[in-house]
C-alpha positions in Angstrom: -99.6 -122.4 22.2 -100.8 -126.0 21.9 -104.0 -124.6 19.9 -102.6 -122.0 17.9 -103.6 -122.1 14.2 -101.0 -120.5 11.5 -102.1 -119.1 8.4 -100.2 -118.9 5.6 -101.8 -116.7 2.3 -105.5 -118.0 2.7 -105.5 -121.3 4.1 -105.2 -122.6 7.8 -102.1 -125.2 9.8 -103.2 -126.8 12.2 -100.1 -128.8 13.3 -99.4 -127.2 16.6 -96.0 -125.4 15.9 -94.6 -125.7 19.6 -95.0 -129.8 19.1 -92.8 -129.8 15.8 -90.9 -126.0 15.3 -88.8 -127.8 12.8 -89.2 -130.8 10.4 -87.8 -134.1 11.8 -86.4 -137.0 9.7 -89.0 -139.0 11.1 -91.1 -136.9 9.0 -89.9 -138.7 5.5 -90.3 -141.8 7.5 -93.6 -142.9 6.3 -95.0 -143.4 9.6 -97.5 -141.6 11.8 -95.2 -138.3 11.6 -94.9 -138.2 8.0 -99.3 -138.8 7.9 -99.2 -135.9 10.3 -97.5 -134.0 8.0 -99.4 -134.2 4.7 -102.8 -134.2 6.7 -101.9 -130.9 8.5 -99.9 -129.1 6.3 -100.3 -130.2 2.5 -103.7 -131.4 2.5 -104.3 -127.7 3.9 -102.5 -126.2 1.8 -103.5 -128.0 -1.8 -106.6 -129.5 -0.9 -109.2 -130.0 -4.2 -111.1 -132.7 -5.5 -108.5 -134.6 -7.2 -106.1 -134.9 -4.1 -109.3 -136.0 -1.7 -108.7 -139.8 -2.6 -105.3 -139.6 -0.9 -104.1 -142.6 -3.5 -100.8 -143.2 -5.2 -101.5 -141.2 -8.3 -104.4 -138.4 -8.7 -107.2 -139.8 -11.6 -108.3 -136.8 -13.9 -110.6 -136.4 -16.3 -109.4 -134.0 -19.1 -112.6 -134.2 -21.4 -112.1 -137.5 -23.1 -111.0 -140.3 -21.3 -109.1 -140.9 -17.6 -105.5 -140.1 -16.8 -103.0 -140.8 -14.0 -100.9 -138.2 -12.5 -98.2 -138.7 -9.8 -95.0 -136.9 -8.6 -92.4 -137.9 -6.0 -88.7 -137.4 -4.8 -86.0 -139.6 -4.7 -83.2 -139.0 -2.1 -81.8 -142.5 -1.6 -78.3 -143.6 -0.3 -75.8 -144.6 -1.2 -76.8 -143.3 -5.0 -75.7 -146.9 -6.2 -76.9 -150.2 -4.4 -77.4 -153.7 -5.0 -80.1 -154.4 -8.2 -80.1 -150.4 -8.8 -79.5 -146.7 -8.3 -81.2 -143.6 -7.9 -81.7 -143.4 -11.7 -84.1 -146.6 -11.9 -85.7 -145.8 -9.1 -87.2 -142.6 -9.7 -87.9 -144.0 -13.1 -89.8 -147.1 -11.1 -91.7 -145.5 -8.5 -93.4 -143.1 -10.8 -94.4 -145.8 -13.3 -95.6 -148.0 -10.4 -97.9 -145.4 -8.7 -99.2 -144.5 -11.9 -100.0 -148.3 -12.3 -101.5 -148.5 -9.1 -104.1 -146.8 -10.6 -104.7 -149.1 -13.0 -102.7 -146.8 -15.7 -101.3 -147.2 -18.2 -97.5 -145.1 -18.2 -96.9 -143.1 -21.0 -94.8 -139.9 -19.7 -92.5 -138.8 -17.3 -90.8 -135.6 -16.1 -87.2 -135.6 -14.5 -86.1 -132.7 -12.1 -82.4 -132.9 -11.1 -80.6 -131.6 -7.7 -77.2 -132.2 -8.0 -74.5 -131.5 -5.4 -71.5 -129.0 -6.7 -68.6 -131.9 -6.6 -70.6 -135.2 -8.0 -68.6 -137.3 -10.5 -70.1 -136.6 -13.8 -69.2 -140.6 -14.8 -71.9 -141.4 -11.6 -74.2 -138.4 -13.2 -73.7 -140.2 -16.7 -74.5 -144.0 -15.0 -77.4 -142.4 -13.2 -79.2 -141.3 -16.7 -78.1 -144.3 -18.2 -80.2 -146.5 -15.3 -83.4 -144.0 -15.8 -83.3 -144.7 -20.0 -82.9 -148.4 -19.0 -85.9 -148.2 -16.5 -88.0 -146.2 -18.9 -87.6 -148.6 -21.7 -88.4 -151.2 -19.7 -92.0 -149.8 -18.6 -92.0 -148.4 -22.4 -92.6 -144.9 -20.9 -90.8 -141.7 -22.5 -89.0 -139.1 -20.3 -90.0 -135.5 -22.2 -89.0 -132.7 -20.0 -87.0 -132.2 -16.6 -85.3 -129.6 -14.8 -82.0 -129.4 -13.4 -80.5 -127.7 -10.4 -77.3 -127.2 -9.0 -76.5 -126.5 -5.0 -73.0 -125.8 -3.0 -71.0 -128.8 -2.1 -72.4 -130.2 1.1 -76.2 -129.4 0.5 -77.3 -131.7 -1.9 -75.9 -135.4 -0.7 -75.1 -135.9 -4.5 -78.4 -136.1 -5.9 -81.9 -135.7 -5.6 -84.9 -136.2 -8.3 -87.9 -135.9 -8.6 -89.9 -137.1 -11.2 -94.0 -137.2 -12.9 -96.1 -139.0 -14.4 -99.1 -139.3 -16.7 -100.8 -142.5 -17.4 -104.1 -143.2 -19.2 -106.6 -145.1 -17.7 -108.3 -148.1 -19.5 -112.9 -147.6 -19.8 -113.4 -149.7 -17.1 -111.0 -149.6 -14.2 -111.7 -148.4 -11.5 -109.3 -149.0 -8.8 -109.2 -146.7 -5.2 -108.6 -147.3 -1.7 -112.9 -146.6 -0.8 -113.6 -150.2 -2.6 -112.4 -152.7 -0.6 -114.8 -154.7 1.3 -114.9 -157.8 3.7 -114.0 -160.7 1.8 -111.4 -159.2 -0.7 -108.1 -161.7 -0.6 -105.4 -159.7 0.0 -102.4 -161.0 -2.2 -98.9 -159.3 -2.7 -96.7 -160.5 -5.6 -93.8 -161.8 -4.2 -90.8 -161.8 -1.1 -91.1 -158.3 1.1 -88.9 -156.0 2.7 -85.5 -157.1 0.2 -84.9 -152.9 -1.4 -84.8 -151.4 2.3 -82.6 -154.3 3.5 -80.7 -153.9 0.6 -79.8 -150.0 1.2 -78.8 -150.9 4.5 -76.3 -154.0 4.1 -74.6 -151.5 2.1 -74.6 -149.1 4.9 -73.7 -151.2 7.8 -71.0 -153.4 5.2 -72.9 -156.9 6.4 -72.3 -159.9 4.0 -74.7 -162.8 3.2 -74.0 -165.9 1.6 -76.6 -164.7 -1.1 -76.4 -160.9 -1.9 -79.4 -159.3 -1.2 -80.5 -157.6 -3.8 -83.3 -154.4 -4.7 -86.4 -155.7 -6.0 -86.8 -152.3 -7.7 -88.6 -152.6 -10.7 -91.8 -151.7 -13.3 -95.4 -153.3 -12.1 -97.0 -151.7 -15.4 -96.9 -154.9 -17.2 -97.7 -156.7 -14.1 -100.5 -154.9 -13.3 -101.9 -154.9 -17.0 -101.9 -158.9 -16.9 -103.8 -158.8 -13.4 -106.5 -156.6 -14.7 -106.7 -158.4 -18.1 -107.6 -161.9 -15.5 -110.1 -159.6 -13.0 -111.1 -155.8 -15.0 -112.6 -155.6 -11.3 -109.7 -154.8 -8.9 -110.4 -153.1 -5.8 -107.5 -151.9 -5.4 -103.5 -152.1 -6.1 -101.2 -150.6 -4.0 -97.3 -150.4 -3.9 -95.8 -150.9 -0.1 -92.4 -148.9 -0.3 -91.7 -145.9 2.6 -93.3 -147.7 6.0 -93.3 -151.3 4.5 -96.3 -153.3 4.2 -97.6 -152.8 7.9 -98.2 -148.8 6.7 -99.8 -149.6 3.3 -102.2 -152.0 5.2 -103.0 -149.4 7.7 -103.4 -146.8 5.3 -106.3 -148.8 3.3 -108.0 -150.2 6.5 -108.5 -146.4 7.4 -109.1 -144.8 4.0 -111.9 -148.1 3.5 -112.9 -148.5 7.3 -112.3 -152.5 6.9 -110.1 -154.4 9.0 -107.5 -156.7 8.0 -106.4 -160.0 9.0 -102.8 -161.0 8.0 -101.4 -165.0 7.9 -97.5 -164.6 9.2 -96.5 -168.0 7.7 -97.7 -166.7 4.5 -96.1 -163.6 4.0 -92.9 -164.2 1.9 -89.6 -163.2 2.8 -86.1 -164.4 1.9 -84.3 -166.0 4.3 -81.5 -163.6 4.0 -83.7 -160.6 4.5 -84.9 -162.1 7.6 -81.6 -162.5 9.2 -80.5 -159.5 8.2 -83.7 -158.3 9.7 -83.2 -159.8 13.1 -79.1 -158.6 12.8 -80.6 -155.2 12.7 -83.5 -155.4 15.2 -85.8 -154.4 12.1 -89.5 -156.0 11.4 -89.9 -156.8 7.6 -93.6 -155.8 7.5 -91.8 -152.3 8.1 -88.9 -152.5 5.5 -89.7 -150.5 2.1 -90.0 -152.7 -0.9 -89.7 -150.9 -4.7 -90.9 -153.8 -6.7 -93.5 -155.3 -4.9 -97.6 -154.8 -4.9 -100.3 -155.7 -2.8 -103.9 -156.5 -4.5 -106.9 -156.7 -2.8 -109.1 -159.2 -5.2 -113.0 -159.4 -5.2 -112.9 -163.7 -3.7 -114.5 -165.0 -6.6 -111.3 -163.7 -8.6 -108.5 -164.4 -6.6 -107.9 -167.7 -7.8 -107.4 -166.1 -11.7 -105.8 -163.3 -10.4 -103.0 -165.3 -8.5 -102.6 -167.7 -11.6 -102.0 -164.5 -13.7 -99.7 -163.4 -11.6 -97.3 -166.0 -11.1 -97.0 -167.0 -14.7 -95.5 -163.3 -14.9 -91.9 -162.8 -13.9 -92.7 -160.6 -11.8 -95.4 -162.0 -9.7 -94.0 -165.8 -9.9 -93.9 -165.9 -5.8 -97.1 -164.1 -5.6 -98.8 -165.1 -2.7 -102.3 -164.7 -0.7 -101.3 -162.8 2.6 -104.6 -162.4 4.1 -108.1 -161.2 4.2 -110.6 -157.9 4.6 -112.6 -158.6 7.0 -115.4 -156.4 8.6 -114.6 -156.9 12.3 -111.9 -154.2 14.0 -112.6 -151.6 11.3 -109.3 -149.6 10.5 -107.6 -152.0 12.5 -104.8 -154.4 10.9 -103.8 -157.8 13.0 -101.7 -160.5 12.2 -102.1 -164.3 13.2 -98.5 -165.3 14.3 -96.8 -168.6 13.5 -97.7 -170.0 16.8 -101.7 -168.9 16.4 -101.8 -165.9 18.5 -102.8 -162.1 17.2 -101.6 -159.2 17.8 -102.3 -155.5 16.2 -100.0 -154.6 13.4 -100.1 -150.9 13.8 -98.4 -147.7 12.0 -94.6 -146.6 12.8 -94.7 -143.9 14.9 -91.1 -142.8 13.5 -88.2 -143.9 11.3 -87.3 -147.3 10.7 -85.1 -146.7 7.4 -83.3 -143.5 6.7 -83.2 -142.8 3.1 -84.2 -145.7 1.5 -86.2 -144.1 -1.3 
């Protein structure tokens, strides 16, 4: 049974179905299970030339010109959290995908699931947030769906939203371009929207709230690539945290990576909330936070660009692409020793995004 191969109307599963009969939550963890998933049964299942990059957003060419396209679903609780909601951060994850690929946002769709029983003022606060979010990237909401399921199946709300962006002549940003010698640089403290979710959850109080860093990286992003046109590549580290972006990138450009602990920003209430709850921060999501990986002779601009932008004014160089260990992420620790920063196997963070 171990080797048995489903098929389902034309095209082949290969995820063995005595190993996983039933979808885990560790499956929406962003760790190796949830990589397991989309490799054996999406990438089967949709596969074509536009998905093969495996990036944030797929890059099309309609005749004239490039555009962005990205979907994803939003499941978060609590609905309502420090710095945010659900609304804005459907809004803000679309936009920052599509900016990953050096897009420009324009449009997004909105598809509702709403629980039988939700408060229509918290319905009313939830669209409220996405208009403020959208007007804040300066993209346009034009069509959405909605949905309604029995009380008990729908955990109050769920969207899902997509987005097209257009691409500037020029940029060309995907995982397959970076190289040894690229500065790896991320635009300010990590981990602070999964730690966020879960002070609510487990009621813990800091002298300084911690708050979301949701937000929109389009105008970000615009002022990085008007200091360097040539990005490699942009990338935003939210399910699995920074340790699974890095991973991703050292497989998908068979590099290896080489990460400076003392330089990697975080708060220090994040990182006693972190140790409190036996988390790492290079696992926590973020929802407002990049990572760049900058051709060297740029990096200086680039990081001068970013800070003078609210949004990147902690931005910091976190490490280096190297060529050794390729597909291999390590970290030098504050005392000077290395160890291998790899994937999570399972889930760190219920429902953070």
């Amino acid at each position: 049974m171990a080797d048995e191969t489903p098929s389902f109307d034309g095209f082949s599963c290969p995820l063995p179905i005595d190993r996983y009969p039933h979808v885990l939550l560790a499956h929406g963890g962003g760790g190796k299970l949830t990589h397991e998933l989309i490799e054996r049964v999406f990438v089967p299942a949709f596969r074509n030339d536009d998905l093969a990059p495996m990036h944030d957003g797929a890059v099309l060419s309609p005749g004239t010109g490039r555009l962005a396209f990205t979907t994803d679903a939003y499941v978060v609780h609590p609905l309502f959290f420090p710095g945010g909601s659900i609304g804005d951060l459907a809004v803000c994850g679309t936009v920052n995908d599509l900016a990953m690929c050096g897009a420009t946002p324009r449009y997004l769709s909105a598809a509702f699931v709403i629980e039988e029983g939700l408060a229509m003022a918290d319905l009313q606060r939830i669209a409220a947030d996405m208009r403020r979010a959208a007007d804040r990237a300066g993209v346009t909401i034009v069509t959405g769906d909605t949905k309604v399921v029995d009380r008990g199946k729908g955990d109050g709300v769920f969207i899902t939203t997509s987005g097209i962006g257009v691409i500037p002549a020029g940029v060309d940003i995907r995982p397959t371009n970076m190289i040894p010698g690229d500065v790896l640089i991320v635009n300010g403290p990590i981990a602070q929207h999964g730690i966020a979710i879960m002070s609510v959850r487990e009621g813990l109080s800091f002298d300084t709230q911690i708050v979301s860093d949701t937000a929109p990286l389009n105008s970000l992003v615009a002022a990085m690539l008007a200091a360097c046109p040539a990005l490699h590549v942009l990338r935003d580290p939210t399910r699995g945290g920074v340790a699974s972006t890095l991973n991703e990138l050292a497989a998908q450009s068979g590099t290896g990576i080489e990460l400076e602990e003392t330089s990697i920003p975080v708060d220090d209430e994040v990182r006693g909330a972190c140790e409190i709850l036996g988390f790492d921060p290079l696992y926590v999501a973020n929802e407002g936070k990049l990572i760049a990986a900058v051709p060297a002779p740029s990096a200086d601009a680039v990081l001068a660009a970013m800070r003078a932008h609210p949004l990147g004014a902690q931005a910091a160089v976190i490490g280096r692409v190297v060529s050794d260990h390729p597909s291999v992420v390590t970290l030098r620790s504050s005392i000077g020793s290395m160890r291998i920063v790899d994937m999570l196997s399972g889930e760190q963070l219920p429902r953070i995004c």
